[in-house]
C-alpha positions as CSV (number, residue, x, y, z in Angstrom):
1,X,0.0,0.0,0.0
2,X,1.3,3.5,-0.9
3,X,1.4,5.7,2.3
4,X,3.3,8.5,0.4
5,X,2.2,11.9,-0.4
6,X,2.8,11.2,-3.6
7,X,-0.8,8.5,-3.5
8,X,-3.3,9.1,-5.5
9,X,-6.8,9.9,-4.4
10,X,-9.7,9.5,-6.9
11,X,-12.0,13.2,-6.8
12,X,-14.9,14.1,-8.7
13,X,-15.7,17.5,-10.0
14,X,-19.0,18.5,-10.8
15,X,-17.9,22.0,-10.8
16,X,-15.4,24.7,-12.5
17,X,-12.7,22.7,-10.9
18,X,-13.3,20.1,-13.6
19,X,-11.9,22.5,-16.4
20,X,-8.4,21.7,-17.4
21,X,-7.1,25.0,-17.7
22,X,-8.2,25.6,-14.3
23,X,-6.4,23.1,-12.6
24,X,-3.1,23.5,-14.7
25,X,-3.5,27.1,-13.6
26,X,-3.2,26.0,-10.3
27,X,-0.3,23.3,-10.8
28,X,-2.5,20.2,-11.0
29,X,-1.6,17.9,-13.0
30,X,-4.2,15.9,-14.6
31,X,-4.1,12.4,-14.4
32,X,-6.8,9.8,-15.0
33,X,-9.7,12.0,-16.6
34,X,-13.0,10.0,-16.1
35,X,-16.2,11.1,-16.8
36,X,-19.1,9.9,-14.6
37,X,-22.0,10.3,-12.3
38,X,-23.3,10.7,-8.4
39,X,-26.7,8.6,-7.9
40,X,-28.9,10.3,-5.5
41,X,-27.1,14.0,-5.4
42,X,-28.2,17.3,-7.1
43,X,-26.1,20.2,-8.6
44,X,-27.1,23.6,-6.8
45,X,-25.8,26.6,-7.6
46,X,-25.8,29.2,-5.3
47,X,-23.1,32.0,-5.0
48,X,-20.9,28.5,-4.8
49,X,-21.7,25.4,-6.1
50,X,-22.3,21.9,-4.3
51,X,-24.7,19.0,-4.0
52,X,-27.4,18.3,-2.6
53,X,-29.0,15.3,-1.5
54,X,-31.7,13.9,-3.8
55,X,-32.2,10.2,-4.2
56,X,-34.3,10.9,-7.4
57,X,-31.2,13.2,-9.0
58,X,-28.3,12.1,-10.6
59,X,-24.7,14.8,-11.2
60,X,-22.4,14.4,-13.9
61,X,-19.0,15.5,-13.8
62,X,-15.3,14.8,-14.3
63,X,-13.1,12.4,-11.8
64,X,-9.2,13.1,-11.6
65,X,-6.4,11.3,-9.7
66,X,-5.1,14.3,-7.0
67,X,-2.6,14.2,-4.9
68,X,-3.1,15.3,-1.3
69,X,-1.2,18.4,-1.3
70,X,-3.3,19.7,-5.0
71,X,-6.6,18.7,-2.8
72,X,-4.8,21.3,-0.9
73,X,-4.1,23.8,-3.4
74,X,-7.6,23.7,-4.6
75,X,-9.2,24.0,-1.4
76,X,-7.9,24.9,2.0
77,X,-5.1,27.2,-0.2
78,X,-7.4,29.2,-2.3
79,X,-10.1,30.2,0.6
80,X,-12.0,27.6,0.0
81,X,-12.0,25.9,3.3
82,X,-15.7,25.5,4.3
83,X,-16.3,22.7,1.6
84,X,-15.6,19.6,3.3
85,X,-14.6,16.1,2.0
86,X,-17.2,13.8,1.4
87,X,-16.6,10.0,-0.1
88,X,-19.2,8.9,-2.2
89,X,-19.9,6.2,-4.8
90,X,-19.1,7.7,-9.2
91,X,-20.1,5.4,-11.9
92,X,-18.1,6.0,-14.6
93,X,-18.9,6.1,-18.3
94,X,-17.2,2.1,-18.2
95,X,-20.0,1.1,-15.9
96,X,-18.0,0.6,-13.2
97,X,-18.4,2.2,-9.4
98,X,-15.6,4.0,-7.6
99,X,-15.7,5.7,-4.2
100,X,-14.0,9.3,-5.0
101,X,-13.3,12.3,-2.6
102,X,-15.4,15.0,-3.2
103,X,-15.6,18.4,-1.4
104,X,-19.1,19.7,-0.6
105,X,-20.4,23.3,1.6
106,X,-22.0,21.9,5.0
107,X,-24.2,24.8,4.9
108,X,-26.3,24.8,1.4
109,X,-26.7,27.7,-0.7
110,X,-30.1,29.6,0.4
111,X,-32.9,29.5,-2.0
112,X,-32.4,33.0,-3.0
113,X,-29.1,32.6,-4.1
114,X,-28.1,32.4,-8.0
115,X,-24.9,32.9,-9.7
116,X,-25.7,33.0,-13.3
117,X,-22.5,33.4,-15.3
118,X,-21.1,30.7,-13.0
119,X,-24.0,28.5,-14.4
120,X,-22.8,29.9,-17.8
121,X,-19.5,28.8,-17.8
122,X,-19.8,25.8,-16.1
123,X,-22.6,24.4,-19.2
124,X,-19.7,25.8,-21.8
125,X,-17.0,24.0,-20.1
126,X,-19.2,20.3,-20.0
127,X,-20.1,20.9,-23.3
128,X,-16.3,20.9,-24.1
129,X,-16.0,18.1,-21.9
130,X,-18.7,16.3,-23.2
131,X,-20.2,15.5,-19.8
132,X,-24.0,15.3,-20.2
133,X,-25.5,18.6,-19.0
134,X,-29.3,17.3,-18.5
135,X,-28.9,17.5,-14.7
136,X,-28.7,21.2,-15.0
């Protein structure tokens, strides 16, 4: 078993965070690119994005191999510390299930809150993805 720093951790995006150029911006390399799904979650946008959970709503997105220290950079580095880390279960385009990292706000986004040009982009950057978008 690898107990380096150097392991790999599986973590699903359903996010900005899935776009390439945004992670290589940030010095992540990306390894492993797998699109896939979360059974029983829901994408909500708010002024930040996270799931929700719905057992009859499924959320596409993008699972990379991180390191811990990019988790890091992504998160606790860039402000972003109130998303926690949640494991749940991906199922990839292959068909098969993985448990993957994924980083979620305890505290949802009120009802009142909408960030449209975040919504914007993040359809633009699936679409050049190609990870379905019929969740949205």
């Amino acid at each position: 078993m690898n107990n380096s720093e150097s392991r790999l951790n599986n973590v699903f995006f359903y996010g900005l965070y899935m776009a390439p150029d945004i992670l290589t911006s940030k010095q992540v390399e990306l390894r492993e690119p797998r699109i896939g799904f979360a059974e029983g979650y829901r994408l909500r946008i708010g002024n930040m994005a996270t799931l929700l959970r719905d057992e009859s709503s499924r959320t596409y997105g993008i699972v990379y191999a991180l390191t811990h220290e990019e988790i890091k950079i992504l998160y606790d580095q860039a402000g972003l510390d109130m998303y926690a880390s949640e494991v749940l279960l991906v199922t990839l385009d292959s068909g098969e299930t993985i448990p993957a990292l994924c980083k979620n706000l305890l505290t949802p986004p009120k009802e009142s809150e909408s960030n449209s040009d975040y919504e914007a982009k993040l359809v633009n950057c699936m679409r050049q993805l190609k990870v379905p978008t019929t969740h949205l």
